[in-house]
C-alpha positions in Angstrom: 0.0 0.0 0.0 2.4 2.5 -1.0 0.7 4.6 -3.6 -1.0 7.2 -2.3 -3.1 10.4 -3.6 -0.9 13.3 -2.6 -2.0 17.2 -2.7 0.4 19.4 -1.8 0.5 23.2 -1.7 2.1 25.7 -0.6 1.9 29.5 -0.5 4.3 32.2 0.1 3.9 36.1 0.4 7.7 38.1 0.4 7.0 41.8 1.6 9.8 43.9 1.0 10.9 47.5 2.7 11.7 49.9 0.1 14.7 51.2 3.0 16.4 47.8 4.0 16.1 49.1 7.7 16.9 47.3 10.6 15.6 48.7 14.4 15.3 47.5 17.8 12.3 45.7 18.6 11.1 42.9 20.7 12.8 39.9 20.2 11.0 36.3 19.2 14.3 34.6 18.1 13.3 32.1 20.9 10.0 31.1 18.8 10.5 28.7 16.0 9.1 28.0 12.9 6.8 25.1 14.5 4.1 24.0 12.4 2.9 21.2 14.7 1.3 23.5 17.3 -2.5 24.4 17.0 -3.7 28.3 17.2 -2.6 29.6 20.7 -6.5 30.5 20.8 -9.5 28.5 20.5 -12.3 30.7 19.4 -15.3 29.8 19.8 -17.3 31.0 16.2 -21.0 30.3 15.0 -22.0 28.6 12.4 -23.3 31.4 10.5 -19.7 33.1 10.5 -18.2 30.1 9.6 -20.4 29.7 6.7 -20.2 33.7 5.4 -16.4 32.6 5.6 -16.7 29.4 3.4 -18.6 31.4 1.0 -16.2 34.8 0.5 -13.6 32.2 0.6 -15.0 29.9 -2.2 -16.0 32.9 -4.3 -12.5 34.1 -4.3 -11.3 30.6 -5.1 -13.1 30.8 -8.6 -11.8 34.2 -9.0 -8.2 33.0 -8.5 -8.6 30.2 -10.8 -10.5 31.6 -13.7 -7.5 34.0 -13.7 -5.2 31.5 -13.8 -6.5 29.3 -16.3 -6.4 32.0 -18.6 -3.4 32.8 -18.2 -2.3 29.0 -18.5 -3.6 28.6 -21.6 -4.2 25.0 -22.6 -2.5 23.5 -19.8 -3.2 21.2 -16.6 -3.5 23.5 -13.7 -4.4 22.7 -10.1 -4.4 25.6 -7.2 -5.4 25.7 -3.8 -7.2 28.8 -2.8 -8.0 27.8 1.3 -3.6 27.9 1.0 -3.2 31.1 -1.2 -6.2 32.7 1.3 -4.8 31.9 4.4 -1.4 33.7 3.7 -3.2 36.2 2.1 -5.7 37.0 5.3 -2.6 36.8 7.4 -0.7 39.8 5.4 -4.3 41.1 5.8 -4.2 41.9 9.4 -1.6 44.1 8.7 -3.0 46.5 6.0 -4.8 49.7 6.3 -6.4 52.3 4.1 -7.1 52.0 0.5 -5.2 48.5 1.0 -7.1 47.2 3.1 -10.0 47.8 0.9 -9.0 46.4 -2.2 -7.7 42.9 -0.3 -11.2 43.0 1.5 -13.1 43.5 -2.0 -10.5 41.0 -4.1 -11.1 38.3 -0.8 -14.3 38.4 -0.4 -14.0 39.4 3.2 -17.5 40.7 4.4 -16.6 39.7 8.3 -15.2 42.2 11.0 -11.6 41.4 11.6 -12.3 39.5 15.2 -14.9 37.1 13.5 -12.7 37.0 10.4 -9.8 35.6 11.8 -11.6 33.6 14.1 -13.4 31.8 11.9 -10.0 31.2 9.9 -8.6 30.0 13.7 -11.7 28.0 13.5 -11.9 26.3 10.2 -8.0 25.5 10.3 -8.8 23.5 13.2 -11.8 21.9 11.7 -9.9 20.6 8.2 -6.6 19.6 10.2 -8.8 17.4 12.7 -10.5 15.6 9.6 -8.3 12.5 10.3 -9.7 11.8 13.2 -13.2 11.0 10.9 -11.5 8.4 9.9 -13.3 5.0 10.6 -11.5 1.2 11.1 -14.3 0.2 9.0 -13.3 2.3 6.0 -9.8 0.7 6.0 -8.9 -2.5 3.7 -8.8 -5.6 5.2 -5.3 -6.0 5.2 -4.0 -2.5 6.3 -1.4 -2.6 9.0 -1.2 0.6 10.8 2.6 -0.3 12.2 3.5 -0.7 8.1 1.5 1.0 6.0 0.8 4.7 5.4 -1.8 7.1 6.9 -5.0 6.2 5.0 -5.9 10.2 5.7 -4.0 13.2 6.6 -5.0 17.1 6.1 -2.7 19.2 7.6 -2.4 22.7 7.2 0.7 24.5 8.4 1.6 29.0 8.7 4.9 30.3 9.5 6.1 33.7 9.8 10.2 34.8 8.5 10.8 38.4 9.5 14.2 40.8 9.5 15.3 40.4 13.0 15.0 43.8 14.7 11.9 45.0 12.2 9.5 47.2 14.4 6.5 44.7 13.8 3.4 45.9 15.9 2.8 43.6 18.9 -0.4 43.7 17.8 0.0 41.9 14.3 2.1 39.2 15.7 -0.2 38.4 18.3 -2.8 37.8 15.8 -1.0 36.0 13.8 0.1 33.6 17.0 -3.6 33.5 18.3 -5.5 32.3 15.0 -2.9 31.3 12.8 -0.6 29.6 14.8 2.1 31.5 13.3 4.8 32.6 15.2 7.3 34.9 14.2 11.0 33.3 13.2 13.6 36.5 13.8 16.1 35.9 10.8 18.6 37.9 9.0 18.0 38.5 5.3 19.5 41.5 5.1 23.5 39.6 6.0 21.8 36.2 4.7 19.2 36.0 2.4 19.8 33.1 0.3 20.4 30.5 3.3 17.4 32.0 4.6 15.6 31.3 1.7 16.7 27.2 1.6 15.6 27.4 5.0 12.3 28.4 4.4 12.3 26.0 1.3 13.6 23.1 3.8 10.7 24.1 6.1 8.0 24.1 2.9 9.5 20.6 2.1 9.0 19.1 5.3 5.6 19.9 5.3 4.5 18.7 1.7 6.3 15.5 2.4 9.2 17.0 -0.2 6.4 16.9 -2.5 7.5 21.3 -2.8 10.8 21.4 -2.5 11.6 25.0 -3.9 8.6 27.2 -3.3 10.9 30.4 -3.5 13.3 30.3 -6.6 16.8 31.6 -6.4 16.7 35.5 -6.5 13.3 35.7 -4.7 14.7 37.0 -1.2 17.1 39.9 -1.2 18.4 42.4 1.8 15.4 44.2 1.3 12.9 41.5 2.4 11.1 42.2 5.6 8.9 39.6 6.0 7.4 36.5 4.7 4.6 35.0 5.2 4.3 31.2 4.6 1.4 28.2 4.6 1.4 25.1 3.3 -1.7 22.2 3.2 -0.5 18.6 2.7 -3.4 16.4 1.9 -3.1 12.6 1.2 -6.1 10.3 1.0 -7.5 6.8 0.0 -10.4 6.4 -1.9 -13.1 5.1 -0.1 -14.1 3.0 -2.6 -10.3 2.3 -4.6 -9.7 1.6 -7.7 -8.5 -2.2 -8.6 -5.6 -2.0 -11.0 -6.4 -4.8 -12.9 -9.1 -3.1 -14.3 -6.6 0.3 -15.5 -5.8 -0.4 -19.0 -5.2 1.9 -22.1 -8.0 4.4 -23.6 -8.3 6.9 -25.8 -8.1 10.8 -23.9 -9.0 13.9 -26.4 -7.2 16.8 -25.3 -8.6 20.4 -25.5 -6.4 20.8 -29.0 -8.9 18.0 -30.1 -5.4 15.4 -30.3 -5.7 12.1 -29.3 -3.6 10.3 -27.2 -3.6 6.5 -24.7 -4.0 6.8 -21.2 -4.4 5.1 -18.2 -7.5 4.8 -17.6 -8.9 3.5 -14.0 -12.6 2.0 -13.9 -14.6 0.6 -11.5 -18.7 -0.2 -10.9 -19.5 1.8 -7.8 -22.5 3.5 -6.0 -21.5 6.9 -5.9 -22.9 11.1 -5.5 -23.9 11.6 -9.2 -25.8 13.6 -11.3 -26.4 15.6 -15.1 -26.5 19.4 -14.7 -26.0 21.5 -17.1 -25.2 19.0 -19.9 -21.9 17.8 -17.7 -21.4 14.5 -16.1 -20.2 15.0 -12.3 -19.3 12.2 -9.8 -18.0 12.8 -6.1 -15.3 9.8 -5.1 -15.2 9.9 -1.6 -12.0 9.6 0.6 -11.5 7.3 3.9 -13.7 9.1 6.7 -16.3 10.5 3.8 -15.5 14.0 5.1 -13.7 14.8 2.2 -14.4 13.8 -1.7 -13.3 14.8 -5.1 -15.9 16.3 -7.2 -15.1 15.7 -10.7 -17.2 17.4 -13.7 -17.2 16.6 -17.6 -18.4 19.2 -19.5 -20.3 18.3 -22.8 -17.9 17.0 -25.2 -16.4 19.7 -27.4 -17.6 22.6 -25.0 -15.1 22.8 -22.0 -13.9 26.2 -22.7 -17.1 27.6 -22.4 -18.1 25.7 -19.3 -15.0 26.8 -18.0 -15.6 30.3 -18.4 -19.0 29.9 -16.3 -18.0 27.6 -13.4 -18.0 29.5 -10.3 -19.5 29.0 -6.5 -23.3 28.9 -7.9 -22.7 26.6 -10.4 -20.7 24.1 -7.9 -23.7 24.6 -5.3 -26.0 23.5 -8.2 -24.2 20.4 -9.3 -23.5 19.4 -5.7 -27.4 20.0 -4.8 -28.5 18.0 -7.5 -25.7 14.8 -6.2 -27.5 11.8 -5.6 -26.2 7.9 -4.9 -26.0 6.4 -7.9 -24.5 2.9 -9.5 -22.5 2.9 -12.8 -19.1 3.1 -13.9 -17.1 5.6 -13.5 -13.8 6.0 -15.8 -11.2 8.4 -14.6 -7.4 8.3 -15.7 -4.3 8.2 -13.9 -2.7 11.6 -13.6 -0.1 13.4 -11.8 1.2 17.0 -12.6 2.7 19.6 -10.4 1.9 23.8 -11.1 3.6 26.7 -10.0 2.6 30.3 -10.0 3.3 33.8 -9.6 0.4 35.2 -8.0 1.0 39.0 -8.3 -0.4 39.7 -12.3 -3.1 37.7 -11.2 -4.4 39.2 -7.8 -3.7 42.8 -9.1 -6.6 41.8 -12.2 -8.9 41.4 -8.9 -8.3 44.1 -7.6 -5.3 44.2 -5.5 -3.2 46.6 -7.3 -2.3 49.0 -4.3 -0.7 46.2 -1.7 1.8 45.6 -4.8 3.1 49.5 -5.1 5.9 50.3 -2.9 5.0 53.7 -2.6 1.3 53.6 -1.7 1.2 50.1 -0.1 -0.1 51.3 3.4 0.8 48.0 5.9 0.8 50.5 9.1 -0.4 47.8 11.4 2.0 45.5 10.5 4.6 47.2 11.7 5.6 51.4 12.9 8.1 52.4 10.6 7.9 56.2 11.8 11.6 56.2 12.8 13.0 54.4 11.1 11.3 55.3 7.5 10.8 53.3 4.5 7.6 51.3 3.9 6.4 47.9 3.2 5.0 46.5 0.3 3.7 42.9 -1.1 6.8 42.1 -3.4 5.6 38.6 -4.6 3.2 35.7 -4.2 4.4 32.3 -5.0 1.8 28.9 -5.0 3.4 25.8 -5.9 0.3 22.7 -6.0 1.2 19.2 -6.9 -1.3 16.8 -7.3 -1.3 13.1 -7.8 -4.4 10.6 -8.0 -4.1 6.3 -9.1 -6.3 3.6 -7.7 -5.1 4.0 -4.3 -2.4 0.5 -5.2 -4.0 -2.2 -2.9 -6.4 -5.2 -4.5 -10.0 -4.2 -4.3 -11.7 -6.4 -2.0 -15.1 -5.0 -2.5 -14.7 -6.6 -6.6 -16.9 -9.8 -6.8 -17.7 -12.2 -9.7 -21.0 -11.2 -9.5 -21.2 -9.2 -12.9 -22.4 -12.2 -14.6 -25.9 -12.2 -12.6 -26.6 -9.3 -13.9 -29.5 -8.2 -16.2 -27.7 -5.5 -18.0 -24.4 -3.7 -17.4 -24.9 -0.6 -15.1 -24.6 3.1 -17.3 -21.7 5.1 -17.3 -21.5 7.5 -14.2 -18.8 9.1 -15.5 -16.8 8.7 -18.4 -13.6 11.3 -18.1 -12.0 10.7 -22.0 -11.4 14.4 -22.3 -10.7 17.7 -20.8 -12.5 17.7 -17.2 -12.5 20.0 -13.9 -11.7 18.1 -10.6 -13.0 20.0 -6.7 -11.7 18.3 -3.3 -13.6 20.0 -0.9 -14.4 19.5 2.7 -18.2 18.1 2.6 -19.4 19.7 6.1 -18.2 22.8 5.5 -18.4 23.2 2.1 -14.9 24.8 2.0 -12.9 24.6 -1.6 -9.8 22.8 -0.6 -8.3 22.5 -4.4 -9.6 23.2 -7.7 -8.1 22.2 -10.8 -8.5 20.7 -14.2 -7.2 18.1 -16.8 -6.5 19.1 -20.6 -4.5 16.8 -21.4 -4.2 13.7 -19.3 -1.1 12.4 -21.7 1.0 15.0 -20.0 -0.2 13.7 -16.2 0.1 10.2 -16.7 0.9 8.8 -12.9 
């Protein structure tokens, strides 16, 4: 049981000083980079806020990926915007003015900033506590927990690199410590910056399970980095119901360009979330624990780029209201593929054009520069994903003999032979963990 259906992400936000100043201020160089340890508060948030959160964060997660996709062109892509939002929210805290306005607008941010970061304290804790959902019943037969790999993990992970010295507002940090778990690490990148940055890399690594090993590229931190803000969601999973391998074999995929190529294409007779909206086929393949599934939608044959243009949050809620349990096959090919972006082009097209300037970036309550001058401004935005999903590599023992006592063949669920979208999300909560799509599964073959 060694394959395994790996999601990894990782976002980073460098803020840079336009003077690469260095002032007293209260030291942290005792607090590490820990990403093990929980919020330092555990708020206590309603429903209600935690579902106007899910929903401003899910609308900007359509925004982000409709910008990216056409800026990809035809190309796989795969993002995760709970990641890219959480490091965005935490730079957040710290923004005033004209700033503060855009991010709020370009976020989708409608709560005050004590419920807002609350409910982040409170949904980070939700998602990373998923594993525990997971029951002995879902497990196969033969897995040995001494041996064999988690059958479920969601972890989510912040940490916090600033200039050792930097007046950061007391206020700012202990926001970030209190509902984001992320404590400041005092480093220097003004004598240092590229060992600092392969130590932030090192720390990405460690928490993707070296699936990201360079997040930030060489050149990305300078002297005149202040700060930079990190997260990073690791998410592997078995399929409730796996896959068998004997049943993968070769099929035909037609890529957006309309080529034709062979792929590996997994199949399996299973009672499954199904439904037709829209003229697209959608199935939801749960994971272990059945908190957690991957919503995957085929658009009408010939029409993806158009359907593309159009998915967003209401047309999600409509294909997930209209899910129902359903038998039939469901075909879905092997595919593996890693993207990385530069966030900047893309979050200043919603918006976000001020936080980028560095003269009329206003982060004033991120830290008091009034002595020692200069001023802060988001330098880049980096999000690496890599995705990888096969039929989980152990026999399945739910396949029987029994297909020859059958009246007729059950229909076709879901039959992904071209270019489809793909949603994990968290069920309860609704929240949009990953969002991608598939254009050409030759290029992902696992």
């Amino acid at each position: 049981m060694d394959r395994r259906h790996y999601l990894s992400v990782s976002s980073a936000l460098l803020a840079g000083a336009l003077a690469g100043c260095t002032a007293p201020g209260n030291s942290r160089a005792d607090i590490g980079a820990s990403a093990s340890s929980m919020p330092a508060v555990h708020a206590d948030v309603g429903d209600d806020i935690l579902d106007e959160l899910v929903t401003g964060t899910n609308s900007f997660a359509f925004d982000l990926f409709d910008e990216l996709r056409t800026a990809e062109g035809a190309e796989n892509l795969m993002v995760s915007p709970i990641s890219a939002t959480i490091a965005l929210s935490m730079t957040y805290a710290g923004a005033s003015g004209t700033t503060r306005e855009q991010m709020q607008e370009a976020l989708h941010h409608t709560l005050s900033d004590q419920q807002l970061h609350a409910a982040f304290n409170e949904l980070q804790r939700t998602l990373s506590g998923r594993g525990e959902d997971v029951d002995e019943a879902d497990l196969p037969s033969e897995y040995d927990g001494d041996d064999d790999p988690v059958p479920f993990q969601l972890s989510l992970a912040n940490a916090i690199w600033g200039q050792e010295g930097f007046p950061f507002r007391e206020e700012y940090l202990t926001t970030l410590e209190n509902h984001y778990s992320g404590d400041l690490t005092e480093v220097d990148f003004v004598e240092n910056p590229n060992g600092i940055r392969r130590s932030i890399n090192a720390w990405v690594a460690e928490q993707t399970d070296n699936r990201i090993e360079e997040l930030l590229p060489k050149g990305s931190i300078t002297s005149q980095t202040a700060l930079v803000l990190t997260n990073a969601i690791y998410f592997t999973a078995n399929w409730l119901h796996p896959f068998d391998e004997e049943q993968t074999e070769p099929a035909p995929f037609t890529a957006l360009d309309g080529s034709t190529s062979s792929v590996q294409m997994m199949s399996q007779d299973v009672r499954v979330p199904a439904a037709t909206v829209d003229g697209a086929q959608a199935v939801e393949l749960p994971y272990v624990g059945g908190t957690t599934g991957m919503l995957v939608i085929v658009p009408p044959a010939g029409e993806f780029a158009a359907y593309e243009r159009t998915f967003d949050g209401e047309r999600l809620a409509r294909i997930v209201d209209a899910l129902e349990p359903q038998r039939g096959y469901v075909n879905l090919p092997r595919f593996e593929f890693d993207s990385a972006f530069k966030l900047e082009q893309s979050l200043e097209a919603l918006g976000m054009t001020e936080a980028f300037a560095p003269n009329e970036a206003d982060f004033s309550r991120m830290a008091d520069l009034s002595e020692v001058g200069g001023n802060l401004f988001l330098d880049q935005v980096y999000h690496d994903a890599y995705v990888g999903v096969d039929e989980q590599g152990t026999e399945a023992a739910a396949a029987t003999g029994s297909v020859m006592t059958l009246v007729s063949l059950p229909p076709t669920l879901l039959d992904a032979n071209r270019p489809f979208l793909f949603v994990i999300r968290d069920r309860p909560t609704g929240t949009v963990l990953f969002t991608g799509r598939v254009v050409d599964a030759s290029a992902a073959q696992a």
